[in-house]
C-alpha positions as MATLAB code, in Angstrom:
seq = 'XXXXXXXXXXXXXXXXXXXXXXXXXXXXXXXXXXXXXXXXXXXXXXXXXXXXXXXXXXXXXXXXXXXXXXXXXXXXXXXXXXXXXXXXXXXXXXXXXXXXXXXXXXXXXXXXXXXXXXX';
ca = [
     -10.430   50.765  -37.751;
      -9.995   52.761  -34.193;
     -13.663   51.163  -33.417;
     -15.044   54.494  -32.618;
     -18.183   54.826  -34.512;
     -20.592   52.808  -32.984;
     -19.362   53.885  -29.552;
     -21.301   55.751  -26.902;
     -18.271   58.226  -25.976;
     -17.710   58.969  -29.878;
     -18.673   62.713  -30.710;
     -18.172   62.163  -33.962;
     -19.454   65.971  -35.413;
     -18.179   67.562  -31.863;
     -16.009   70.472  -32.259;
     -13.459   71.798  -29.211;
     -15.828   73.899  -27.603;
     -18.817   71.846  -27.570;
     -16.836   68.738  -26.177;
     -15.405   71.312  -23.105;
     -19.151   73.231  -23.072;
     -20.518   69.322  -22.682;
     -18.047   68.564  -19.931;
     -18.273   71.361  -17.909;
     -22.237   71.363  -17.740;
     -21.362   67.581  -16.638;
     -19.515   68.778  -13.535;
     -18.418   64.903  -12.757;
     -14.658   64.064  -12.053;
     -13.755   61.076  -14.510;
     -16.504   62.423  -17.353;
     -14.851   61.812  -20.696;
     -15.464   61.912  -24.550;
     -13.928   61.221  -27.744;
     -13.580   63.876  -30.931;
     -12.347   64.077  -34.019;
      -9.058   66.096  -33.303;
      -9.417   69.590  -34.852;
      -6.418   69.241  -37.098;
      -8.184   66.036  -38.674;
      -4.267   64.939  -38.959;
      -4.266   61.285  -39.926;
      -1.539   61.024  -37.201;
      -3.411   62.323  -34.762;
      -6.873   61.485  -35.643;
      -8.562   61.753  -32.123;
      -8.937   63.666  -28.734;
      -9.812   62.419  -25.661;
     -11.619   64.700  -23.584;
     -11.532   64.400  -19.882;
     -12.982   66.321  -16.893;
     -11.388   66.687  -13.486;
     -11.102   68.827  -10.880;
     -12.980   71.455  -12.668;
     -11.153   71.688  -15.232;
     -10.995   70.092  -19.109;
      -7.730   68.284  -20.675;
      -7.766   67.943  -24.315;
      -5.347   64.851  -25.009;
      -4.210   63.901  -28.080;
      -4.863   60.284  -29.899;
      -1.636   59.653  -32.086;
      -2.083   56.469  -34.154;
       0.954   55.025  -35.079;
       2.098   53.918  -38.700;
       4.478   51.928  -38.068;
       2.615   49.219  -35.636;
      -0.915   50.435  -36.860;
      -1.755   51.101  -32.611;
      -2.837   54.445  -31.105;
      -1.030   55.809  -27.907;
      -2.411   58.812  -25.935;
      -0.180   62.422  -26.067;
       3.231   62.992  -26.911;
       5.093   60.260  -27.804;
       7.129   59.293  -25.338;
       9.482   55.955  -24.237;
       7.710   53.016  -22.462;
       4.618   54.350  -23.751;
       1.133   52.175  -23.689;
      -0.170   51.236  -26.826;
      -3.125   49.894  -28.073;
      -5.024   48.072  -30.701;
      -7.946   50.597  -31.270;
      -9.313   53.896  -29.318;
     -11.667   51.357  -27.746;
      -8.885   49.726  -26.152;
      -7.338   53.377  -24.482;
     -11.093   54.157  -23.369;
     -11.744   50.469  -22.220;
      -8.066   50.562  -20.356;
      -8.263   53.823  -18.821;
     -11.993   52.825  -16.874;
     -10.060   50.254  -15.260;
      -6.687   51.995  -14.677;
      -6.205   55.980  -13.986;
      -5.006   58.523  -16.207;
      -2.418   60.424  -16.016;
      -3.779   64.528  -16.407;
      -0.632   66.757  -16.802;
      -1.536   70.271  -16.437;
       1.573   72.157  -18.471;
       0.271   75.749  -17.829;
       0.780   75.010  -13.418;
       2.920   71.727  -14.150;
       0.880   69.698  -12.199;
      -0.170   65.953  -12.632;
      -3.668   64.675  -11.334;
      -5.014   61.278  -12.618;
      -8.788   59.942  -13.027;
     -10.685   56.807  -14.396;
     -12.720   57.223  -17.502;
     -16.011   57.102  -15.443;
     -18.711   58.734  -17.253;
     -19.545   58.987  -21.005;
     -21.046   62.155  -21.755;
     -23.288   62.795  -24.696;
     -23.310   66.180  -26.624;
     -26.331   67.213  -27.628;
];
């Protein structure tokens, strides 16, 4: 279990849009969510959704088979893992992110800071 669903940051019936629609009318640097990744791939069952610097990333939640933990975007060597989704969101408000923008290959970073509800 990711322990998602009785979290505050879980936008459980949240498509794409909505999430970045929510985020933007937010207008806060570090305002995140969680959504069920449009592909509904079991290896990639979640997005994080994070604002900063006007702008919205979309990261992908890949949960791992083999060692039944989630790690956030591409995999990658030395990554962080982690027990649940919880953990990542739990993590990341006491650590920064790392935000890699590929289209102007730039890299910002942000705390998880505030939840935001879609209504």
């Amino acid at each position: 279990d990711a322990g998602v669903h009785s979290k505050a940051w879980y936008a459980a019936t949240c498509d794409r849009k909505m999430a970045e629609d929510a985020l933007y009318r937010s207008n806060k640097d570090g305002s995140f969510l969680i959504r069920n990744s449009s592909g509904q791939d079991s290896r990639q069952p979640y997005t994080l959704v994070v604002f900063y610097n006007r702008r919205v990333y979309n990261i992908p939640i890949r949960f791992i088979e083999s060692t039944r933990q989630y790690a956030l975007g591409r995999e990658k060597s030395g990554e962080e893992r982690f027990d649940s989704v919880a953990e990542i969101v739990e993590n990341h408000q006491r650590t920064s992110l790392v935000l890699i923008d590929s289209q102007n290959n730039t890299k910002d970073s942000t705390k998880l800071k505030y939840i935001v509800r879609v209504s």
